[in-house]
N, C-alpha and C positions, 0 to 999 in steps of 0.2 A: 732463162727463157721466161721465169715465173714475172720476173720486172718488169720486163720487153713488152708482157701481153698487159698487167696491169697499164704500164705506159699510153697500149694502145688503146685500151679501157678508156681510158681519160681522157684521151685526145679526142676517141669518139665522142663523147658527151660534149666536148667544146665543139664538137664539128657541126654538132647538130645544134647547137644552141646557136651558132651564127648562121645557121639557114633556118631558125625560127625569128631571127630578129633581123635579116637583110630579105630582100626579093628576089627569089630564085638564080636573077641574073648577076646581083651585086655577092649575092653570095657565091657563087662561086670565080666568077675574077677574083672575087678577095683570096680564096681557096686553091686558085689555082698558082699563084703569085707566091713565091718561095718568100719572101719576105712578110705573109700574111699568115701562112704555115710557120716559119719561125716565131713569129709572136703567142701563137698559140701552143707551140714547143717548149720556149722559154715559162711559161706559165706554167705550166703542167709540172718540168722539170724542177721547178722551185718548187713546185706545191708540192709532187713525190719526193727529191733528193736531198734537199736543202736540210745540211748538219745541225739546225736548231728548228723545233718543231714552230711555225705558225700560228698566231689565232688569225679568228676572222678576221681583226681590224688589221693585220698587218698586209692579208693578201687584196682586203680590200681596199688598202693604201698601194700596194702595186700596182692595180689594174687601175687605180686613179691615175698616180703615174705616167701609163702607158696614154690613157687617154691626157694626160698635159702633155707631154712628149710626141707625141699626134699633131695636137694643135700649133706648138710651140715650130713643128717644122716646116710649119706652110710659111712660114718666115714673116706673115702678116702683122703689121703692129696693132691692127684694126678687129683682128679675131682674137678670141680669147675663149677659157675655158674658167670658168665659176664652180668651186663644190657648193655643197649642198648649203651650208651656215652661211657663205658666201652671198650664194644667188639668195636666199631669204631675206636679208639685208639689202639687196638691190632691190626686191619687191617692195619692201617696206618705204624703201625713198622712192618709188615710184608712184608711189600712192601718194606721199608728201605726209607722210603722218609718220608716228613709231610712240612706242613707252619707252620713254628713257630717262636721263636726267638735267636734261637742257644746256650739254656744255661741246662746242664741236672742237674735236680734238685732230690732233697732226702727228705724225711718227716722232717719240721721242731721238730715235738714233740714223745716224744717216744711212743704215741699210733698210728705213723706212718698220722698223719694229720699235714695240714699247708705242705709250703714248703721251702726249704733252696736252693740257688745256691750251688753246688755242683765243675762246673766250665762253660768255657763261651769256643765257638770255635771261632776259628779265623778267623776275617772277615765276619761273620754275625752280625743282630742286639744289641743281646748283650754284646757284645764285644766292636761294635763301641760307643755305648752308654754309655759305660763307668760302667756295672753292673762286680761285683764282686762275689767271691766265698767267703760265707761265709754269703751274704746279704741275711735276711728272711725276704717274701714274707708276705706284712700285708692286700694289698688290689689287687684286678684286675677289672680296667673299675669301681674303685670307692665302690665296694661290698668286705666286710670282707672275708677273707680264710682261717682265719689261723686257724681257726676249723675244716676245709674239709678234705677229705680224698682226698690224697696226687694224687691221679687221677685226682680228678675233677677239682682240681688246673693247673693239665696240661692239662686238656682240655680246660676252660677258657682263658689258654694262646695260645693254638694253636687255630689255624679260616684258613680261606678263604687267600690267596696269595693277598698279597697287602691293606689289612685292618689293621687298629690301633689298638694295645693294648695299656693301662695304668697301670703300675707297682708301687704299691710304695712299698719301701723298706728300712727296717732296718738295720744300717751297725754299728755294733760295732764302738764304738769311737766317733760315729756324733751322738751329742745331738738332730736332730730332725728327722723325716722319711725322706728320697729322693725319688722324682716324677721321672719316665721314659715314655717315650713315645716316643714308636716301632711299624715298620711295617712290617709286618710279611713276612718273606722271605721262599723260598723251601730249609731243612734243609736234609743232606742224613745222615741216622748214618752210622758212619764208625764202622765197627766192626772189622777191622785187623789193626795191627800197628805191628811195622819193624826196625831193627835197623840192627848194622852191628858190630861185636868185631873179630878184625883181619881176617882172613877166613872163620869163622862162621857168618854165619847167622842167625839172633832170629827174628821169627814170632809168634805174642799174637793171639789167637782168641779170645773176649770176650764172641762172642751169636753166636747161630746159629739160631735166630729168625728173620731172614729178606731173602727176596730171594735172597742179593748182595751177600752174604759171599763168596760162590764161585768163582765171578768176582774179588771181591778184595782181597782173596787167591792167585789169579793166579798173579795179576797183582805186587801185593807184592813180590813171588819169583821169577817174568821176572827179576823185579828192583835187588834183592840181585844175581843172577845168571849173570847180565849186570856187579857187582860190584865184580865180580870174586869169591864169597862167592865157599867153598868145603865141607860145613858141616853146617847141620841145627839145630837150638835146634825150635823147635813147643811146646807154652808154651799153656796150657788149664787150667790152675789154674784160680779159680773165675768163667768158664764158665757153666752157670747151665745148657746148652742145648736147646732145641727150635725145630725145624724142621727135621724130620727124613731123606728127602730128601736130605736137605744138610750135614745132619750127609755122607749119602753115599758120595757125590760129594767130600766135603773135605778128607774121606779115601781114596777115589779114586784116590786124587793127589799124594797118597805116595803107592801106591799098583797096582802091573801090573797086578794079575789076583786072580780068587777066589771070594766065596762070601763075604761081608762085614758085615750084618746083619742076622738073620732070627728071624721070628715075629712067635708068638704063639697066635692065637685068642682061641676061646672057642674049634673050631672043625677043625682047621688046625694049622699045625706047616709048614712052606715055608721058601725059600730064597727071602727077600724080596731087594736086588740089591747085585751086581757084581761089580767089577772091569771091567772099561771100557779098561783096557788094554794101556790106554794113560796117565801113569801118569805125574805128574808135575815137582817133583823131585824124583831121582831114589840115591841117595847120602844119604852118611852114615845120620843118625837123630836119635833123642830122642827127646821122647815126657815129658812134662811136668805134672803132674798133682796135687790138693790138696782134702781138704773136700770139698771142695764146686765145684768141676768138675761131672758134674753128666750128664745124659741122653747122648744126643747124642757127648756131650764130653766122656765119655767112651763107646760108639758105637764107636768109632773113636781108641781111647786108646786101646780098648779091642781086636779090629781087631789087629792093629799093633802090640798088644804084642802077640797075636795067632800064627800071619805069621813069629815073631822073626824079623819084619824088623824094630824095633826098640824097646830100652828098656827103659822100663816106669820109671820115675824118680819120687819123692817126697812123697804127703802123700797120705794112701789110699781113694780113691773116697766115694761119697755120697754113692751109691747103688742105684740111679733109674733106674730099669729095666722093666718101663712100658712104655706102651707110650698110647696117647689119641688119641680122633678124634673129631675136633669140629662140633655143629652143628647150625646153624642158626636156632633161635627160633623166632617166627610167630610177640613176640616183639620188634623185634630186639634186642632183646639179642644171647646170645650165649651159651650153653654146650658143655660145654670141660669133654669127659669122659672118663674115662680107657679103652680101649678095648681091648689091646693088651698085651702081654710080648714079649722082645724082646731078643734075647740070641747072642750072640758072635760066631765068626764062627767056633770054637772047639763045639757050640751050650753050652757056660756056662751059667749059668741062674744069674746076678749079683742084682736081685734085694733086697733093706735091705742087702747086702753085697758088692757091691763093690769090683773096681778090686787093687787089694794089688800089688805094685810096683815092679819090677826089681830090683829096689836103694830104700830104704827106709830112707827117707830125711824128717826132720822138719820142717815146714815152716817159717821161721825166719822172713820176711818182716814183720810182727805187731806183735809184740810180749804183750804178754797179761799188758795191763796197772798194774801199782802199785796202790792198792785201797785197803781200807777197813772200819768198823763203827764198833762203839761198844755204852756201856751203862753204867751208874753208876758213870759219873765223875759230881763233883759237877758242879750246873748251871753258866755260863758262865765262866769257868775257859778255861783257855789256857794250853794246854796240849801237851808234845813235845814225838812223838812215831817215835820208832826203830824200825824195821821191815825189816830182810834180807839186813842190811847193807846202808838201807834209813832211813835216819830222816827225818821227816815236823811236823809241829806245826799247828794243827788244837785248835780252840774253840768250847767245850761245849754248845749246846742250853740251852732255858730253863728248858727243861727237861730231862739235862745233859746226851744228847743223840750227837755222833760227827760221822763223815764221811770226807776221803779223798778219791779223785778218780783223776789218774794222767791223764791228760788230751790225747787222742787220736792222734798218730802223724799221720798226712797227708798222701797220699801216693804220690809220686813227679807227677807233671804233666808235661807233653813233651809241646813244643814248636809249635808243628805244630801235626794237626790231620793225625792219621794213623804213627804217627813216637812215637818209644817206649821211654821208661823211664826208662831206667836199673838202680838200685845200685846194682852193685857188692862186697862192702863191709857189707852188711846187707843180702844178700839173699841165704840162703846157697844154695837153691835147683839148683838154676842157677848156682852157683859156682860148684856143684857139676857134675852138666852135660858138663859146661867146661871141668874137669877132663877126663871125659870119653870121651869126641870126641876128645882130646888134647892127647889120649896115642896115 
């Protein structure tokens, strides 16, 4: 009986702590719901019974947990749940600034952990130090990473403005690791980049997750409009979206009046911004788009192609037509949750649909690798396969089991940050919109 009453000892204390942190009303549906009573059972029962004693971080890994096991079952791809190191990191790029060492990296392994240089900016520490794209990250400050998930790795490497990090690193071709050692400098992401082809002018947006984009929107077409540019191509290809605010600001810069947005919550449907009436450029444009243009790239997209002030070129968009709203959680973590749909100013609803182009263009820049595997050839034979006009000669495992997969090509990197990387012999979609500003 002595366990039973301490059990209920405990249970009280969790009873009353969810009717100090719900509203009388939420708190007790939660309470009265067997499945919200076992959750608070299950806690308790590991905290009392469980054959290995606990520290804090471990119970506080559980109740982490429960709250990703929460979110994870609303079945949403769109909601998510952030810890604390996590969401700190999302702040940081949302400001567009951080201390770091200037190199933007990608998951070394295909379960998205470990990390890879990706590339290095010019004139920060990793640049001057001599690290490489292509170099995998084995250790930071001396502690293994190449297991971590591919965050935690950049958190590790970002700190404090003026403190040391240590790198070592794996470079193809050098038989043994290379040591770095960096001090961490204020790094801004650019997120616009600029080029210039006869009197067109090409502007990339990548994100719209930082508060610069608008700043370096503008500052981008002062520069092509100094450089006598009569015609814009605005490329959103790759751009998964970010900030609903700057979704507005940047349609803003190509729209003189009208709404730009309107947002549908549970029990209102609004215009949520306008055309400030001041745009940036008022000159003939086309917009860019692919699969991977989503959220507030087709907020942007989808106004433009409404008002007919410009015609959407390439392949048709993702289809996200929600949008979230974060929330600071009492761990310092963060929920990021749906709360909204957002619809186009004709009021189209694109979400899981997608807005379908003006010009319907294939996106030719990576065109899908030459690969394939098969089974049943004797063990270690050498075997020479045709395939669409390609030969290569792979070997048979033991379990005369073989695979070819042709290697990934790069995509060019520019010389200087903020300034583009066109080929015009590989990209139709760009070739294509050439055509159209050039009748």
């Amino acid at each position: 009986m002595k366990k039973r009453a301490w059990f209920m000892v405990g249970l009280g204390v969790l009873l009353a702590l969810v009717y100090a942190q719900l509203p009388r009303p939420q708190a007790e549906t939660f309470l009265q719901n067997p499945n919200g009573q076992a959750l608070l059972e299950v806690y308790q029962r590991i905290q009392q019974d469980y054959l290995e004693p606990l520290p804090k971080e471990k119970l506080d890994k559980l109740l982490e947990g429960a709250i990703g096991g929460m979110v994870q079952a609303l079945e949403d791809p769109f909601t998510s749940y952030s810890p604390p190191q996590r969401a700190t990191l999302r702040q940081e790029d949302l400001r567009g600034e951080f201390f770091g060492i200037g190199a933007t990296l990608s998951p070394a392994n295909p379960d998205g952990t470990g990390a890879k240089i990706e590339g290095v900016m010019k004139g920060l520490p990793a640049q001057r130090a001599g690290l490489r794209a292509g170099d995998v990250v084995l250790e930071v400050d001396g502690e293994d990473v190449t297991k971590l998930p591919l965050q935690e790795v950049v958190a590790r490497i970002r700190g404090r403005e003026g403190t040391k990090v240590t790198l070592k690193v794996r470079r193809e071709g050098v038989p043994a690791p290379l040591v770095f050692e960096l001090v961490r400098e204020r790094v801004e992401i650019v997120s616009v980049s600029s080029a210039r082809i006869g009197d067109v002018g090409y502007v990339a947006l990548e994100t719209f997750a930082n508060f610069k984009v608008e700043d370096q929107l503008k500052k981008a077409i002062e520069e092509l409009k100094a450089q006598g540019v009569k015609k814009l191509i605005f490329d959103l290809r790759d751009n998964g979206g970010g900030l609903l605010d700057q979704g507005c600001a940047v349609a803003s810069a190509f729209l003189k009046e009208g709404p730009i947005v309107y947002t549908r919550t549970k029990n209102l449907t609004r215009v949520w911004c306008e055309a400030t009436g001041r745009p940036l450029w008022d000159g003939p444009m086309v917009v860019l788009v692919n699969g991977n243009s989503a959220s507030a790239s087709e907020i942007v997209a989808g106004a433009l192609q409404d008002y007919g002030r410009a015609k959407v070129i390439g392949e048709k968009t993702f289809g996200k037509g929600v949008g979230q709203t974060p929330y600071t959680l009492a761990n310092g973590g963060e929920l990021t949750l749906v709360t909204f749909e957002w619809l186009t100013p004709k009021r189209r609803a694109i979400n899981k649909e997608g807005i379908t182009p003006d010009i319907v263009v294939k996106d030719t820049r990576f065109p899908t690798p030459f690969s394939f595997q098969g089974a049943g050839a004797p063990p270690g034979a050498e075997l020479t396969v045709s395939l669409n006009g390609k030969t290569v000669k792979v070997k048979a495992d033991g379990e005369g089991k073989f695979s070819y997969a042709e290697p990934q090509q790069q995509r060019p990197l520019p010389e200087e940050r903020g300034q583009a990387a066109l080929d015009l012999e590989n990209d139709a979609i760009l070739k294509r919109a050439l055509e159209e500003l050039n009748r």
